[in-house]
N, C-alpha and C positions, 0 to 999 in steps of 0.2 A: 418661731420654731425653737425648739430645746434644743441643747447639746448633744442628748441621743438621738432624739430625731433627723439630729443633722447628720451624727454620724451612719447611724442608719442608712439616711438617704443617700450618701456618697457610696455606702457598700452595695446597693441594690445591683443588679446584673441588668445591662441593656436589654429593652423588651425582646429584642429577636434572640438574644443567646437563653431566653426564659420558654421558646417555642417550643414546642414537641417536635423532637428528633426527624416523624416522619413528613412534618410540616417544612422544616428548613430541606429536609432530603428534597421535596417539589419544589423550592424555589433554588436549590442550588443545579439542579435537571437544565433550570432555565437561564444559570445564567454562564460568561464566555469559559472555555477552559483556564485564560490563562490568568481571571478572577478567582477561579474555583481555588489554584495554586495559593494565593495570595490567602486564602482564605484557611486554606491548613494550618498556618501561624497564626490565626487566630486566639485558639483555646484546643484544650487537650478532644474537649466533647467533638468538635466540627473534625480533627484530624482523622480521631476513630471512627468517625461516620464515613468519613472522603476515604477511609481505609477498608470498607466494611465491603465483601464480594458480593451483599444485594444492590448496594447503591451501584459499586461500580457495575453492574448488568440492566440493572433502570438507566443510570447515566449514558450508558454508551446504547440504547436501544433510541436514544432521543436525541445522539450528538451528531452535529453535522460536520463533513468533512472538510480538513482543512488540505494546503498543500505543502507538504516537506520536499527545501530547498537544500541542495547542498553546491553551495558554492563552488565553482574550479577557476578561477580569477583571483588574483589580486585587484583589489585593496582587500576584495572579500576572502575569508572562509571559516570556514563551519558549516552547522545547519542551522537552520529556521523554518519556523513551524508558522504557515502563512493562511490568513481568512480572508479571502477574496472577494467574498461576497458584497461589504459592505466601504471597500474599496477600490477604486479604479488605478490603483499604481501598487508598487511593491515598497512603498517607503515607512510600511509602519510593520514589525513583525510581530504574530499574537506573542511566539515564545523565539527566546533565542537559546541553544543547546551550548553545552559547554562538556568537556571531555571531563571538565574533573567534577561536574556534576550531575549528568545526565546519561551519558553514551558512551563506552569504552575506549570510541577511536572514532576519529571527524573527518581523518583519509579514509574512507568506504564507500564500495559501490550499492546506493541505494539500490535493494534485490524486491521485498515484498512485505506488503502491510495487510495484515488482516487479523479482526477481532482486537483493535488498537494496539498490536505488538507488531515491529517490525522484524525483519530479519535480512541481513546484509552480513557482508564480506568484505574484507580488505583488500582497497583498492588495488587491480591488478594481479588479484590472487583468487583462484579456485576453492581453499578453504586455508580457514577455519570458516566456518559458518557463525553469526552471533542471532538469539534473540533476545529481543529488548523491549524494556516500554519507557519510552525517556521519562515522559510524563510524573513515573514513578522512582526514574532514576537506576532501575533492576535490568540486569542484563543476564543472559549467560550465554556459555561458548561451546558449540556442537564440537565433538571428538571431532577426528579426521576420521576416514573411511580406513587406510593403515597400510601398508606398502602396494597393497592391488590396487593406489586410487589412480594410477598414473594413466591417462587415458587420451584420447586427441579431441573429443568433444562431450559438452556436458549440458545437461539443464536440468533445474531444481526448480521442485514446489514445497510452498508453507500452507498450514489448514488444518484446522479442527474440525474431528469428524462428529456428525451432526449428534449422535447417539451415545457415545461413550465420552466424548466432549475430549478426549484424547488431539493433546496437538502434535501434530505429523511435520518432518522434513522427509520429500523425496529426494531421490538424486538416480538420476539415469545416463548412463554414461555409455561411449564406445569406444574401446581399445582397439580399433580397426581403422587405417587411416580413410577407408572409403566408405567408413558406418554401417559394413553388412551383418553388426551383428549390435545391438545394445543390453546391456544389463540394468534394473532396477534394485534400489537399495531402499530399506525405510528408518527412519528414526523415529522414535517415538519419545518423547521428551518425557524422561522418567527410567526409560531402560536404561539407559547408561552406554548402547553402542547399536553400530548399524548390522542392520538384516537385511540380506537380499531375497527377494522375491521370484528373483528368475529372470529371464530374457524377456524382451517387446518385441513382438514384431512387428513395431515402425521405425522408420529415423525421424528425428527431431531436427528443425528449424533451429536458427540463431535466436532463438526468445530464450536467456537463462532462465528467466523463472515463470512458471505457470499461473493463469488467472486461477484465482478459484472461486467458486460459486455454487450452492446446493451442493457444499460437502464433497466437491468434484475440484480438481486442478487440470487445467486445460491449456493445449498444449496444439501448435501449430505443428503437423507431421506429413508424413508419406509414406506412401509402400516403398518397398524394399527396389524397385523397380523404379520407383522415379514419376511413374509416370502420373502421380494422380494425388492431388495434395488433399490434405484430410485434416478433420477436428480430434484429436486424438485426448480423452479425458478419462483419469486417474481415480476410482470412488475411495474416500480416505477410511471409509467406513470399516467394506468390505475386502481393498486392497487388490483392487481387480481394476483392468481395464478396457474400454468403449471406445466406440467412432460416435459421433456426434452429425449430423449433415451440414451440408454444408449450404451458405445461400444461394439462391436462384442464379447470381451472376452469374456463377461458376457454372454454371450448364449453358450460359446463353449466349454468352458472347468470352473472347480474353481476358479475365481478370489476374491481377497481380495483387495477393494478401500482402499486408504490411504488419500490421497488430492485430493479435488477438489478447481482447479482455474486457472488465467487466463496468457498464455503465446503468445507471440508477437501476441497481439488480437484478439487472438483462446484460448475455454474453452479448458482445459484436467482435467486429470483425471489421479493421478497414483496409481497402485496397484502393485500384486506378485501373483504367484500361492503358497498357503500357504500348496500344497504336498510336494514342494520342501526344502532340507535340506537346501541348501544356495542357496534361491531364491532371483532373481535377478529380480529390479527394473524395469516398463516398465509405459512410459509415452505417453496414449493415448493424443492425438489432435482433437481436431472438424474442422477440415479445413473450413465446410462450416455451420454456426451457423445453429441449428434445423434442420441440413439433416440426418440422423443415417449413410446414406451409407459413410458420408466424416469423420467418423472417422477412424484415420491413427495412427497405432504405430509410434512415432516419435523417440522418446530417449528409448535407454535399458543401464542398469547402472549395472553393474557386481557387484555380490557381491564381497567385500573385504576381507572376511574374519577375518575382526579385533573385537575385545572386544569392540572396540566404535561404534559400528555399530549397528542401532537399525532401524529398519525399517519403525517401528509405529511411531516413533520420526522423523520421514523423510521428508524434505518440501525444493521443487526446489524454488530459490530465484531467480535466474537472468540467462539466455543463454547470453553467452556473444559472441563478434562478430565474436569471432576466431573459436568458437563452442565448447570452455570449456565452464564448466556449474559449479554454486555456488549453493550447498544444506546447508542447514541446518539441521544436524544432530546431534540427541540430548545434545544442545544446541552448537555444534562446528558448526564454519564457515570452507568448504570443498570444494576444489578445485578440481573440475574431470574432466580427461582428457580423452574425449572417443577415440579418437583415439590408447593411450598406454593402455586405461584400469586403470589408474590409478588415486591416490587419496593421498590428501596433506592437511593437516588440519593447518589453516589459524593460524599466529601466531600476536600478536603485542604487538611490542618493545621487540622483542623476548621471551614472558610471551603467552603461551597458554589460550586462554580466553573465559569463554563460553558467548553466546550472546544470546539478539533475533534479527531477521532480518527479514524486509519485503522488496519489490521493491517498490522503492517510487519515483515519477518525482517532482521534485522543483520545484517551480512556485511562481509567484509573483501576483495570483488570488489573491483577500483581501476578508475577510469576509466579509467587508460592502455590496459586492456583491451579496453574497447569504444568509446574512443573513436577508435580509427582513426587518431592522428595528428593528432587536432582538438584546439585550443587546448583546456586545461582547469586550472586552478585548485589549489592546496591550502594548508587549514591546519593548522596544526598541530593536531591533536584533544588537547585537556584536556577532565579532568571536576572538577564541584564535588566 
């Protein structure tokens, strides 16, 4: 070999960084989020691709979801961005979040993930509201409502409506200590401040923030009267509001709702019959949105019988492929296995640790996209 040849051969570019652009885009589809990260410091070409708003709507149409932990324990805190699938404990994290590169602030109440941008609140506070996408490191922070926000109860929905791809904060609130009256407010991320839409005539449940699903945010409620509990759902579209039916139990026998939201992109709905000593868990499905007849008992979850078992405090995190399921049970991450019947509460670095946890998909959407123009934020995303 020559001199130039040698030199040559040393300059040549590794066969994968010589690929066609739309070629590396399907093999980057395939591979973990927290590779894809690694892979922006590659070269300038992979960054602007990992940057480009067709990859990220390919990548997140293919990505499966992980679960985001936020620590309330010492030795731990922070978040973590957790893949359960291909593990059976909590001791390896895909990503670990950090404040000064990823997420504004690590004391927050996980509120709502959707279209791989979260949206949460500082712990023990009603607003500021933030949305974010760690992933990317981009945050920004909803105005306040402005001296009328002072109210006695509240819930809020996140959601992109299906048509104008406009991303929506509601907030409905009542200034009445007995709820006879609620107001609805909208944010639309771009205008710069909130609009009310008028009065609801329901009251709203202890759920802060709404499932959303088909463009809709939904929302556990009741008539004004008490007497008759109801699926009450927001279209982000049109900015109007529906009843939704409810399932079969609820006409047949006592049911008691605990959660309402969203599993493999079917509403449910789970509850108990509250005659029962150690009543056991049962998780309605809407198989076919707005049909009443396509609700299905899907999941029934035995009671355990243990001191840590709290039902009110009960919220399905993830079904996973194998068809164990992660709840979240006052504040323990729980491992159930329906098949044995059994239950294993999630440890790491072998220290028991209570959490919160939502389903959240990763995605590499950027704010600039949906924020219209509206101030917003970034840092630089590092991982441990």
């Amino acid at each position: 070999m020559t001199k130039t040849q040698g030199l040559g051969h040393k300059r040549s570019k590794p066969y994968i960084l010589r690929l066609p652009s739309h070629v590396i885009g399907d093999i980057f589809c395939k591979l973990p989020i927290k590779t894809l990260i690694y892979c922006r410091c590659v070269c300038k070409a992979w960054r602007l691709l990992l940057l480009d708003p067709n990859f990220a709507q390919l990548h997140f149409a293919t990505a499966s979801s992980c679960v985001l932990l936020r620590f309330t324990n010492p030795p731990f805190r922070g978040l973590g961005l957790y893949d359960f699938e291909d593990a059976e404990s909590g001791d390896s994290a895909a990503i670990v979040f950090t404040k000064q590169h990823n997420i504004p602030k690590l004391e927050i109440e996980l509120s709502s993930s959707f279209n791989g941008l979260l949206c949460f609140r500082d712990l023990g506070c009603i607003e500021p509201l933030y949305v974010s996408n760690p992933i990317t490191g981009e945050y920004m922070t909803i105005p306040t409502v402005g001296k009328n926000s002072m109210g006695y109860r509240f819930v809020y929905g996140f959601g992109i409506s299906p048509n104008s791809s406009q991303c929506k904060v509601i907030r409905i609130s009542t200034a009445r200590p007995y709820g006879e009256k609620w107001e609805a407010m909208v944010y639309a991320l771009g205008a710069g401040a909130w609009r009310s839409i008028g009065d609801v005539p329901y009251q709203f449940f202890n759920q802060p923030f709404g499932a959303c699903l088909n463009g809709a945010l939904h929302w556990r409620a009741s008539s004004f009267s008490g007497a008759s509990e109801l699926i009450c759902c927001f279209d982000l579209e049109n900015e109007e509001f529906r009843l939704l039916p409810l399932p079969p139990c609820y006409h047949e026998r006592r049911f008691c709702s605990i959660k309402l939201g969203v599993l493999g992109g079917c509403l449910y709905m789970s509850g108990f019959d509250p005659t029962c000593s150690y009543p056991d868990v049962e998780i309605w499905v809407m198989k076919e949105y707005g049909v009443e007849e396509s609700w299905t008992k899907e999941i029934f979850i035995k009671h355990p019988k243990e001191k840590w078992w709290e039902m009110y405090y009960l919220k399905l995190i993830k079904v996973l492929k194998n068809g164990e399921i992660l709840l979240l049970c006052n504040s323990y991450l729980v491992w159930y296995n329906p098949g044995k019947e059994s239950f294993r509460r999630l440890e790491f670095d072998g220290v028991p640790s209570t959490v919160e946890a939502i389903s959240h998909v990763p995605s590499f959407v950027s704010l600039k996209d949906v924020a219209m123009g509206e101030r917003w934020r970034v840092f630089n995303a590092r991982l441990r």
